[in-house]
SENU-458371 format. One record per residue: residue number from 1; x, y, z of N, C-alpha, C in turn. Coordinates in steps of 0.2 Angstrom, whole numbers. Example, Ala and Ser with C-alpha at 12.3 -4.5 7.8 and 13.67 -1.06 7.14 Angstrom:
<nodes>
<node><i>1</i><n_c1>66</n_c1><n_c2>-28</n_c2><n_c3>39</n_c3><ca_c1>62</ca_c1><ca_c2>-22</ca_c2><ca_c3>39</ca_c3><c_c1>66</c_c1><c_c2>-16</c_c2><c_c3>39</c_c3></node>
<node><i>2</i><n_c1>64</n_c1><n_c2>-11</n_c2><n_c3>35</n_c3><ca_c1>68</ca_c1><ca_c2>-5</ca_c2><ca_c3>36</ca_c3><c_c1>64</c_c1><c_c2>0</c_c2><c_c3>39</c_c3></node>
</nodes>
This chain:
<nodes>
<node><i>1</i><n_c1>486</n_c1><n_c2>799</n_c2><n_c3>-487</n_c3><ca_c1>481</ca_c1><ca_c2>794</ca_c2><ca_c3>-488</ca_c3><c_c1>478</c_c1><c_c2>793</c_c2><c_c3>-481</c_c3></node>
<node><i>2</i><n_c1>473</n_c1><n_c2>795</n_c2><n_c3>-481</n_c3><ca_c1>468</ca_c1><ca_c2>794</ca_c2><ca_c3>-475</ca_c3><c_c1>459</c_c1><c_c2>790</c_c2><c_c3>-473</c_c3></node>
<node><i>3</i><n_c1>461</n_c1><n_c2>784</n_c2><n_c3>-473</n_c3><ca_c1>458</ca_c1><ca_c2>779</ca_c2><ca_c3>-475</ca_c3><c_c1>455</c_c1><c_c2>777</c_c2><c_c3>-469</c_c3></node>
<node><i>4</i><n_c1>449</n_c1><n_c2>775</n_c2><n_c3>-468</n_c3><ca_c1>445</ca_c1><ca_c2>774</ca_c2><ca_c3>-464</ca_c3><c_c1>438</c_c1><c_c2>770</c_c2><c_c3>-465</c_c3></node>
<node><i>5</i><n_c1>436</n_c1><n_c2>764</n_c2><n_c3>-462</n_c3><ca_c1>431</ca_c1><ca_c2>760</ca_c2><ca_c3>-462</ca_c3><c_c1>422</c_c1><c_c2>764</c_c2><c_c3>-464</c_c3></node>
<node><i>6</i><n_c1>422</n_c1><n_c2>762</n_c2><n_c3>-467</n_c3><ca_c1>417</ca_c1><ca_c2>765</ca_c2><ca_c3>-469</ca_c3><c_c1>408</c_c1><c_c2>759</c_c2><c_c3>-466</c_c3></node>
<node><i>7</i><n_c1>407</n_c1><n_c2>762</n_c2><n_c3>-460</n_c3><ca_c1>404</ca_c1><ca_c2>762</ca_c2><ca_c3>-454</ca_c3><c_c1>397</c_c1><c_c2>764</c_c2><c_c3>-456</c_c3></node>
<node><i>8</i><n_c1>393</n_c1><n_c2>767</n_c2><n_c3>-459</n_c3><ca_c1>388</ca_c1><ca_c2>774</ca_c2><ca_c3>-460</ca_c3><c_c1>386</c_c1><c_c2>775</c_c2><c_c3>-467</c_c3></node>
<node><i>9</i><n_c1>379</n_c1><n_c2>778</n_c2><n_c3>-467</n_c3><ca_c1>381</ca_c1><ca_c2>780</ca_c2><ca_c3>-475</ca_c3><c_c1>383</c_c1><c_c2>788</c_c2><c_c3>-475</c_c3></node>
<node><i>10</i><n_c1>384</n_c1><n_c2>793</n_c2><n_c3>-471</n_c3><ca_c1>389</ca_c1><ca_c2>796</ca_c2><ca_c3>-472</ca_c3><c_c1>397</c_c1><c_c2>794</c_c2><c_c3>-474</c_c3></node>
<node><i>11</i><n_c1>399</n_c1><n_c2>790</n_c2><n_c3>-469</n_c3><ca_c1>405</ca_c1><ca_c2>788</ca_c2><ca_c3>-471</ca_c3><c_c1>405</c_c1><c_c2>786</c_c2><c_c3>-479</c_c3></node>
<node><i>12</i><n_c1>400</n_c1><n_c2>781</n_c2><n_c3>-483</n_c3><ca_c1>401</ca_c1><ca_c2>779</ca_c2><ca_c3>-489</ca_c3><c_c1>402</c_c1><c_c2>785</c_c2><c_c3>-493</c_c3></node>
<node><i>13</i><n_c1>395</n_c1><n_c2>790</n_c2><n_c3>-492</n_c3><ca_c1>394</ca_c1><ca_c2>797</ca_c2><ca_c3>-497</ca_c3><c_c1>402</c_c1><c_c2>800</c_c2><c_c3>-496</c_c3></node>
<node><i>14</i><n_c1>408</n_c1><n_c2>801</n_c2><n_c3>-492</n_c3><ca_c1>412</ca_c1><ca_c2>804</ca_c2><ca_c3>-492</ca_c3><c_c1>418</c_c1><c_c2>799</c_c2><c_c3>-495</c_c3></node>
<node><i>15</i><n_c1>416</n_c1><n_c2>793</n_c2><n_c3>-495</n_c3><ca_c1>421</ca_c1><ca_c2>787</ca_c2><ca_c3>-499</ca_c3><c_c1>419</c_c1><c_c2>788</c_c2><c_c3>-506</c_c3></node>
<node><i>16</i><n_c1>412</n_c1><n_c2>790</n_c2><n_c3>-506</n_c3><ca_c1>412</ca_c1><ca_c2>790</ca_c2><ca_c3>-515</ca_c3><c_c1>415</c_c1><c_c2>797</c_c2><c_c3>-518</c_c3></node>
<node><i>17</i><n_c1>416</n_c1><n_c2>803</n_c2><n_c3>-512</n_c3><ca_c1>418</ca_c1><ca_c2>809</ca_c2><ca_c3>-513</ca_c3><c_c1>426</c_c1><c_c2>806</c_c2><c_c3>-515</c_c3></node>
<node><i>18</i><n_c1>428</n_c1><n_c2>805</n_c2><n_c3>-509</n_c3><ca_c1>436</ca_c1><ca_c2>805</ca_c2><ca_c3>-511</ca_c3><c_c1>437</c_c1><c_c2>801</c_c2><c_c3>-517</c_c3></node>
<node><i>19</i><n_c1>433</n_c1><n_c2>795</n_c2><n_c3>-518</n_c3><ca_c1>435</ca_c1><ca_c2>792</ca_c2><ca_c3>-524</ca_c3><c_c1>433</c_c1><c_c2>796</c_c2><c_c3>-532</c_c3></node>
<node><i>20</i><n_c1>431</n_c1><n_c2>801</n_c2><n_c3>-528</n_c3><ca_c1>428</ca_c1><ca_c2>804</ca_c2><ca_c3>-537</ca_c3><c_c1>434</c_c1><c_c2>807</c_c2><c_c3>-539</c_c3></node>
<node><i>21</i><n_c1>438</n_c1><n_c2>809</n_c2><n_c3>-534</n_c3><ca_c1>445</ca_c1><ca_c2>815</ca_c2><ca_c3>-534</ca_c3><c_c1>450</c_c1><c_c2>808</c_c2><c_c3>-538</c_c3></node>
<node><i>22</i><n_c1>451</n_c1><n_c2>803</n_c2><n_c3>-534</n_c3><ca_c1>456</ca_c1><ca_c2>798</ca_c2><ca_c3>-537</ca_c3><c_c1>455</c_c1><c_c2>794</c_c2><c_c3>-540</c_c3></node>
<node><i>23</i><n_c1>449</n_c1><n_c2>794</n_c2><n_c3>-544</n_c3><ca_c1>448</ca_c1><ca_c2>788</ca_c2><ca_c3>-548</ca_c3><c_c1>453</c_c1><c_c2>787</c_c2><c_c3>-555</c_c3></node>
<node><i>24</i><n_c1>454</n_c1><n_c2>793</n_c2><n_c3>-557</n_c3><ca_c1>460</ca_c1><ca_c2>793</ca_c2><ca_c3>-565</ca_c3><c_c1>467</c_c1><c_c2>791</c_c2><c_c3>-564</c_c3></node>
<node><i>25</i><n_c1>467</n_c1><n_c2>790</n_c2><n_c3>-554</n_c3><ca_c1>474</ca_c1><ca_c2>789</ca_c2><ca_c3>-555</ca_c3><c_c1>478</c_c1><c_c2>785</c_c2><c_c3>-557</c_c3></node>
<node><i>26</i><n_c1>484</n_c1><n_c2>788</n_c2><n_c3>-560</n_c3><ca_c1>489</ca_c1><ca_c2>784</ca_c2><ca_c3>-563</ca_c3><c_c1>492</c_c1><c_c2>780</c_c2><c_c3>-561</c_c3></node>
<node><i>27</i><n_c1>492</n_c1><n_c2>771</n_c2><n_c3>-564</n_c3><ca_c1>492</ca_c1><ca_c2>766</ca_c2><ca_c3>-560</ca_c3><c_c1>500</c_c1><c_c2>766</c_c2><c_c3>-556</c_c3></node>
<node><i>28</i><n_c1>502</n_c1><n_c2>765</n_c2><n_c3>-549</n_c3><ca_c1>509</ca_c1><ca_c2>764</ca_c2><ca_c3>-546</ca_c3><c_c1>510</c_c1><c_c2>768</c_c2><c_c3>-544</c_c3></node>
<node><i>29</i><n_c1>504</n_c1><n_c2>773</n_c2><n_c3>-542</n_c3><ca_c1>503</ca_c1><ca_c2>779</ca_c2><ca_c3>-540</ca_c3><c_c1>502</c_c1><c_c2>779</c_c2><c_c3>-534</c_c3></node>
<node><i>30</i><n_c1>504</n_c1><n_c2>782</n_c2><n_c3>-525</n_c3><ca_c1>499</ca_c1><ca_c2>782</ca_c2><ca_c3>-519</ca_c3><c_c1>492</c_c1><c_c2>782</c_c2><c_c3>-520</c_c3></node>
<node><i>31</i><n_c1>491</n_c1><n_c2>787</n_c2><n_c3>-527</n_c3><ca_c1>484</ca_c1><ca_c2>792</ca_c2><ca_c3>-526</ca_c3><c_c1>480</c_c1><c_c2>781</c_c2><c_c3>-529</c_c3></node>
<node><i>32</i><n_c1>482</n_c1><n_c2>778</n_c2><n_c3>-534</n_c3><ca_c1>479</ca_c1><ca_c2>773</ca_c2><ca_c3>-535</ca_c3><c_c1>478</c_c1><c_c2>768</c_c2><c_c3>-533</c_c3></node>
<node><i>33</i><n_c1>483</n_c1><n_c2>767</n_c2><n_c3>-526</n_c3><ca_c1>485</ca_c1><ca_c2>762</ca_c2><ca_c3>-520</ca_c3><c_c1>476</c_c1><c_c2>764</c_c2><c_c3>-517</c_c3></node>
<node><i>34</i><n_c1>476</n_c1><n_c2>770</n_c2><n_c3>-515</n_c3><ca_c1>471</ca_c1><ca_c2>773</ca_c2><ca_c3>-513</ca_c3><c_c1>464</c_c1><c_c2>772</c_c2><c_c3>-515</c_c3></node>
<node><i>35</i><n_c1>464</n_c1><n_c2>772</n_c2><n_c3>-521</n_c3><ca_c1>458</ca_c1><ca_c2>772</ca_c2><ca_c3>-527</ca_c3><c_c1>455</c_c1><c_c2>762</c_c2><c_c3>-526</c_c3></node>
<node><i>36</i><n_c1>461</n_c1><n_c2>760</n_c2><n_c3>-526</n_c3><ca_c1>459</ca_c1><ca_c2>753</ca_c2><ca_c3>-524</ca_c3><c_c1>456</c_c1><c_c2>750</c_c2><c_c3>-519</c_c3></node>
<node><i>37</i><n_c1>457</n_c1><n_c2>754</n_c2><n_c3>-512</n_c3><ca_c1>458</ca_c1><ca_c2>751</ca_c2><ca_c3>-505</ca_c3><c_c1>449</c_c1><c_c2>756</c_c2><c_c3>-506</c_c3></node>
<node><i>38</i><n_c1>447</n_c1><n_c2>762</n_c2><n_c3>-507</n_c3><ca_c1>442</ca_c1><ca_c2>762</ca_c2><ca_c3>-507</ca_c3><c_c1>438</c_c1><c_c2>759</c_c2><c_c3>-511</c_c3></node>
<node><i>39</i><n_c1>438</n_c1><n_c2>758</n_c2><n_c3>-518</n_c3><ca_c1>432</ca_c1><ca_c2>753</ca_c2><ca_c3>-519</ca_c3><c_c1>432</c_c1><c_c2>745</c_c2><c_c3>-516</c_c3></node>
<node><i>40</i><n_c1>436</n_c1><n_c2>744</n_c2><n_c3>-513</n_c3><ca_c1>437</ca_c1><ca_c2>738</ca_c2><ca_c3>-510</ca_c3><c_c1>432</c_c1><c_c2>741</c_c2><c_c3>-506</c_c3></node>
<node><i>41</i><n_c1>432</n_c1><n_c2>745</n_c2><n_c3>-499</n_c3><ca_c1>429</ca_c1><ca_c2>747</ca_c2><ca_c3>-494</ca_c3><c_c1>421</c_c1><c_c2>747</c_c2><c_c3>-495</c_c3></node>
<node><i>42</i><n_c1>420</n_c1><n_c2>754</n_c2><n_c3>-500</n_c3><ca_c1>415</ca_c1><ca_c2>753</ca_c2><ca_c3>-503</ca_c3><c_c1>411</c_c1><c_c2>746</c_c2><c_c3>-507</c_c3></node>
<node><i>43</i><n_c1>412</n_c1><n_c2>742</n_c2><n_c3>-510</n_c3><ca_c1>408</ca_c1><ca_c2>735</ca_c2><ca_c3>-511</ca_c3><c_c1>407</c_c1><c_c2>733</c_c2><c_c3>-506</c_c3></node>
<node><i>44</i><n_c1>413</n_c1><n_c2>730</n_c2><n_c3>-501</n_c3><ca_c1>410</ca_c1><ca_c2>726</ca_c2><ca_c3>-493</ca_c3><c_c1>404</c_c1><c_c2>732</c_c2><c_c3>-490</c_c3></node>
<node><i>45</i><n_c1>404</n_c1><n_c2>737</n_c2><n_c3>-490</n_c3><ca_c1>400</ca_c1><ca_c2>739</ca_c2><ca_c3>-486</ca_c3><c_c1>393</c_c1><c_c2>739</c_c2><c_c3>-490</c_c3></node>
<node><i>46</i><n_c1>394</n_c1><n_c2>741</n_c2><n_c3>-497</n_c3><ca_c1>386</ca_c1><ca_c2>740</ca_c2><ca_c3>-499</ca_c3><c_c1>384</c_c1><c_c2>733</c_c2><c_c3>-501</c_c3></node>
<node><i>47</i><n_c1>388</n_c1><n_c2>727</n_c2><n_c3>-501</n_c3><ca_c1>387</ca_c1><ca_c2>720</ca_c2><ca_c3>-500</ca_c3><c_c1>384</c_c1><c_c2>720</c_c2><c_c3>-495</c_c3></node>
<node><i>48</i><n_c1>384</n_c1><n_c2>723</n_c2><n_c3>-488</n_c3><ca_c1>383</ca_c1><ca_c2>720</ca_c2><ca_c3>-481</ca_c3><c_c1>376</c_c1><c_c2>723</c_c2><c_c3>-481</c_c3></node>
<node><i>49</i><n_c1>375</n_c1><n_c2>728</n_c2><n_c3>-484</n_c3><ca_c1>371</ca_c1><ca_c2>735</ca_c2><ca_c3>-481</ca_c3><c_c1>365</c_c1><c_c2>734</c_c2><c_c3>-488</c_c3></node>
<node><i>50</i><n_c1>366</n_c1><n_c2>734</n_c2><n_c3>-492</n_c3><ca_c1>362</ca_c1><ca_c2>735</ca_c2><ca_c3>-497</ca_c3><c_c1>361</c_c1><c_c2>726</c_c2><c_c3>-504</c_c3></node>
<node><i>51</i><n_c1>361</n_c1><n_c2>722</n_c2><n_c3>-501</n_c3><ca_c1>363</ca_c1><ca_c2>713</ca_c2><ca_c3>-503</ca_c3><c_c1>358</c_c1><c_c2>712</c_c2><c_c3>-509</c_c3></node>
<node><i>52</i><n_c1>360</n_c1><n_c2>711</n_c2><n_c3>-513</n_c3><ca_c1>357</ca_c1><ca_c2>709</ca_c2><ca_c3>-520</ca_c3><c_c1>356</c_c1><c_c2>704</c_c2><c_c3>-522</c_c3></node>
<node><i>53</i><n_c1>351</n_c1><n_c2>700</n_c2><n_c3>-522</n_c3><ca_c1>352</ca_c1><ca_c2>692</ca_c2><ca_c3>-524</ca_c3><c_c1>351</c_c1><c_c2>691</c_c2><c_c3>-530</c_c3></node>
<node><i>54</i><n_c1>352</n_c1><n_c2>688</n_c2><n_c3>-535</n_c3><ca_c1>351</ca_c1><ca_c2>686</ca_c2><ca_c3>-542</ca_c3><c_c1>344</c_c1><c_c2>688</c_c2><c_c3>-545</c_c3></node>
<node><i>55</i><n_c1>344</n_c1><n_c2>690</n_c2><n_c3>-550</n_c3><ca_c1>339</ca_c1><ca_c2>693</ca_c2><ca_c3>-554</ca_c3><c_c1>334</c_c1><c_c2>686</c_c2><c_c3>-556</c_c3></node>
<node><i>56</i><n_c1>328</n_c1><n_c2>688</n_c2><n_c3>-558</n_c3><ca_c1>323</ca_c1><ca_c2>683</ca_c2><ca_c3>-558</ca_c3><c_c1>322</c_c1><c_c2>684</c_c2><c_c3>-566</c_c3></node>
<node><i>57</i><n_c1>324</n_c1><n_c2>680</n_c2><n_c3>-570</n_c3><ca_c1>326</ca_c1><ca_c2>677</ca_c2><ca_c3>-577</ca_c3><c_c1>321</c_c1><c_c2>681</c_c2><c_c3>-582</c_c3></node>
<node><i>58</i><n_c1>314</n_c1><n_c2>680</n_c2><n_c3>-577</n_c3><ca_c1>310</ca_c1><ca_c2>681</ca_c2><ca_c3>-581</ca_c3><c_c1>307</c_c1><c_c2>688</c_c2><c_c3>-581</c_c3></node>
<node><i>59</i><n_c1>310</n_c1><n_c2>692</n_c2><n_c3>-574</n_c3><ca_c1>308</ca_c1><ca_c2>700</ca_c2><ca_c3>-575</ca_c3><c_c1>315</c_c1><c_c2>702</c_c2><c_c3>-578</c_c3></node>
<node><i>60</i><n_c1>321</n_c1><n_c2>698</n_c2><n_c3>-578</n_c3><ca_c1>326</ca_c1><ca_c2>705</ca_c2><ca_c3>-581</ca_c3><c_c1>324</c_c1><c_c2>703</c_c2><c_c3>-589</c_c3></node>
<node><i>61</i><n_c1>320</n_c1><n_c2>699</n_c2><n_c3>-593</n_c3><ca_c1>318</ca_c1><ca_c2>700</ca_c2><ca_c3>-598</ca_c3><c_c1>312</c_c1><c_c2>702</c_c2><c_c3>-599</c_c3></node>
<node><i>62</i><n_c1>308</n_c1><n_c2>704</n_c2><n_c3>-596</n_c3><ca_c1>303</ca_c1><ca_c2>712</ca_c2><ca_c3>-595</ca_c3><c_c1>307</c_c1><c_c2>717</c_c2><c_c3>-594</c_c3></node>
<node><i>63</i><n_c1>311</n_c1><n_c2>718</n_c2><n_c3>-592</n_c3><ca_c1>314</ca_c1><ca_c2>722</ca_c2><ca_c3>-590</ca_c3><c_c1>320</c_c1><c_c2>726</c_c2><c_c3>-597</c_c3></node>
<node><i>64</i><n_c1>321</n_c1><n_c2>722</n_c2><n_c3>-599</n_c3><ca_c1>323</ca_c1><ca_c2>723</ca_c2><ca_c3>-606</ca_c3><c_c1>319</c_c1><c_c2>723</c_c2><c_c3>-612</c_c3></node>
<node><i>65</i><n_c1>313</n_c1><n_c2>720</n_c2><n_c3>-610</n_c3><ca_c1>310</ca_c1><ca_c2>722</ca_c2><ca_c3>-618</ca_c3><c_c1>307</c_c1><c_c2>729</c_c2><c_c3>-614</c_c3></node>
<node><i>66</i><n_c1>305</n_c1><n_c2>731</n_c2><n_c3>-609</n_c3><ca_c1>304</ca_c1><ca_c2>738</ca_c2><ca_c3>-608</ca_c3><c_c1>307</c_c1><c_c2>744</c_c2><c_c3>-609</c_c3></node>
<node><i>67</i><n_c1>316</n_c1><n_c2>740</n_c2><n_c3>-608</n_c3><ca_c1>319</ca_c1><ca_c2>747</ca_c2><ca_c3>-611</ca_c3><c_c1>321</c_c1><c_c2>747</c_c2><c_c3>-619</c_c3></node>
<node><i>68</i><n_c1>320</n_c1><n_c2>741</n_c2><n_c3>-624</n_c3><ca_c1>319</ca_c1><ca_c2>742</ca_c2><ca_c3>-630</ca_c3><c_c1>314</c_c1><c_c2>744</c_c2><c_c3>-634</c_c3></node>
<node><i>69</i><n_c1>308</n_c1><n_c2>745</n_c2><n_c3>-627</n_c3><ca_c1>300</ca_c1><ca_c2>748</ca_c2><ca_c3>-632</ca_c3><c_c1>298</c_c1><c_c2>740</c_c2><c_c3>-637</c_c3></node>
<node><i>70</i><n_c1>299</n_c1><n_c2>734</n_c2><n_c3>-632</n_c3><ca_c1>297</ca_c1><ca_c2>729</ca_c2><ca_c3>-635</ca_c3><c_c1>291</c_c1><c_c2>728</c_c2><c_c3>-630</c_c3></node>
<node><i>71</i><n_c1>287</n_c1><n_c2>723</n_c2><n_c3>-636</n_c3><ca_c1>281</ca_c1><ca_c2>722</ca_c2><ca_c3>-632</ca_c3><c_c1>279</c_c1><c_c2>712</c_c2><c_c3>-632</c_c3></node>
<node><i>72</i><n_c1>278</n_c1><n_c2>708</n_c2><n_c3>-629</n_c3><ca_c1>275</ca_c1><ca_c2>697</ca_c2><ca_c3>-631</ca_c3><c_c1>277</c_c1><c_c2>698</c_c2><c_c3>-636</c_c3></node>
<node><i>73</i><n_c1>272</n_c1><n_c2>701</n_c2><n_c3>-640</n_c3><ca_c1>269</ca_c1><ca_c2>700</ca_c2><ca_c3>-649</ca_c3><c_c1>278</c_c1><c_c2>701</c_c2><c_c3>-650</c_c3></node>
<node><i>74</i><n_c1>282</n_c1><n_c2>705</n_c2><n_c3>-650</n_c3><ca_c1>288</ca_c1><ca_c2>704</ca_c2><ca_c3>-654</ca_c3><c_c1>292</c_c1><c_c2>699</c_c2><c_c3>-649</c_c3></node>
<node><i>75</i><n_c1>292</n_c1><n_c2>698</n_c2><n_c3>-647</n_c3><ca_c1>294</ca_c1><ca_c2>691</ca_c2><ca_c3>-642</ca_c3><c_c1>293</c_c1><c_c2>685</c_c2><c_c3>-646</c_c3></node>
<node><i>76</i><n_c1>287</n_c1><n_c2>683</n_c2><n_c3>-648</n_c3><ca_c1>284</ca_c1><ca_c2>678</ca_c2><ca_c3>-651</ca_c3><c_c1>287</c_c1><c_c2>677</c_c2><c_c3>-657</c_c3></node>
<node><i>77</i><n_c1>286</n_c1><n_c2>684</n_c2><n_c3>-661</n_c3><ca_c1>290</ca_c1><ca_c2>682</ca_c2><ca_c3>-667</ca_c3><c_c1>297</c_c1><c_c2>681</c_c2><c_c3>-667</c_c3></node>
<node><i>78</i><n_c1>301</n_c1><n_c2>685</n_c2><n_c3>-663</n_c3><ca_c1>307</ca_c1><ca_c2>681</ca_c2><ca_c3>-661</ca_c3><c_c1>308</c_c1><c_c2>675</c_c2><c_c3>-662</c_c3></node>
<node><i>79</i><n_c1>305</n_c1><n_c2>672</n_c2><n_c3>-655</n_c3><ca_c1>305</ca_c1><ca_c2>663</ca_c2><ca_c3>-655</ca_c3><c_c1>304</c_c1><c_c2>660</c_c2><c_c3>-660</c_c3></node>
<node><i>80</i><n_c1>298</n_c1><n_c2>663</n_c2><n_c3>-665</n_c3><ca_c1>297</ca_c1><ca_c2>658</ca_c2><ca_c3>-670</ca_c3><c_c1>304</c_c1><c_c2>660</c_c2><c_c3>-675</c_c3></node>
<node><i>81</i><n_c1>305</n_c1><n_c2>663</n_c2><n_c3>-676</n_c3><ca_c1>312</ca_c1><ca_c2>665</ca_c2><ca_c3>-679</ca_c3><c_c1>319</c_c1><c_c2>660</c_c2><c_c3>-678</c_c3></node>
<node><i>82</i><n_c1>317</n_c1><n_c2>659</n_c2><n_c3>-671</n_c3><ca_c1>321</ca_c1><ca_c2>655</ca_c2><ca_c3>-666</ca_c3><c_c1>320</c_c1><c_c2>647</c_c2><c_c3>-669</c_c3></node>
<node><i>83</i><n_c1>314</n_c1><n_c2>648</n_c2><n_c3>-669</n_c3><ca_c1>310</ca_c1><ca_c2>640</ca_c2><ca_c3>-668</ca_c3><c_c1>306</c_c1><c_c2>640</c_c2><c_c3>-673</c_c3></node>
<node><i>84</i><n_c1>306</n_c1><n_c2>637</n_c2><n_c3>-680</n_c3><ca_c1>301</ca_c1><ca_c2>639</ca_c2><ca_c3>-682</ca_c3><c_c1>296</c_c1><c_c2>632</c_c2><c_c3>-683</c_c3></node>
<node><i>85</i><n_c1>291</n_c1><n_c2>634</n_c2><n_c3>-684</n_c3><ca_c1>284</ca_c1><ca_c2>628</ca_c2><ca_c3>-685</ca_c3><c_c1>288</c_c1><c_c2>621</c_c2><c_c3>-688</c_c3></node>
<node><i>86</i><n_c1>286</n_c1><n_c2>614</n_c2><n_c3>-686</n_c3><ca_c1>286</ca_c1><ca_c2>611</ca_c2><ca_c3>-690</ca_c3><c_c1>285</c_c1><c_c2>610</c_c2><c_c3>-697</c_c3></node>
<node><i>87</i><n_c1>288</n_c1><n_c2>608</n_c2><n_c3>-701</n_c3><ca_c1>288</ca_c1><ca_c2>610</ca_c2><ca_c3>-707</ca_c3><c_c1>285</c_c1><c_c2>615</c_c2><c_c3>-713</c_c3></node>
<node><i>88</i><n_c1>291</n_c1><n_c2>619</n_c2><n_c3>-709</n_c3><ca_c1>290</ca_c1><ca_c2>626</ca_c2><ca_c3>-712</ca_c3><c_c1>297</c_c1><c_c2>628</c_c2><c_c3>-714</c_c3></node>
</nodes>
């Protein structure tokens, strides 16, 4: 095992290489000791490097009626499905 800071995005693309080889490994295993200390490695760097704040409510619900081919109009009848009129 040959582990090293992951400094670069070279350095990441060869930590995502190494981890493609050791990712199946079998738990108690060097190779999986290894498999762990690299995705540890990898997240802090892409946490530092690449920082993603909380999704905005209202686009990741655009966002999903876009990848179901949903359009308002079926949104609405949802809600009322949800909520329907008073006395109804």
């Amino acid at each position: 095992m040959n582990i090293k800071p992951i400094r670069s995005d070279d350095d990441l693309r060869a930590a995502f290489k190494r981890l493609e080889r050791v990712f199946q490994a079998q738990e108690g295993t060097p190779a999986a000791d290894e498999m762990e200390i690299l995705v540890t490695l990898i997240e802090a760097y892409e946490h530092k490097h690449f920082p993603m704040g909380p999704a905005d409510p209202v686009e990741a619900i655009k966002f999903r009626m876009e990848q179901q081919g949903l359009t308002p109009k079926d949104l609405a009848l949802f809600n009322y499905q949800i909520f329907p009129a008073p006395g109804v």
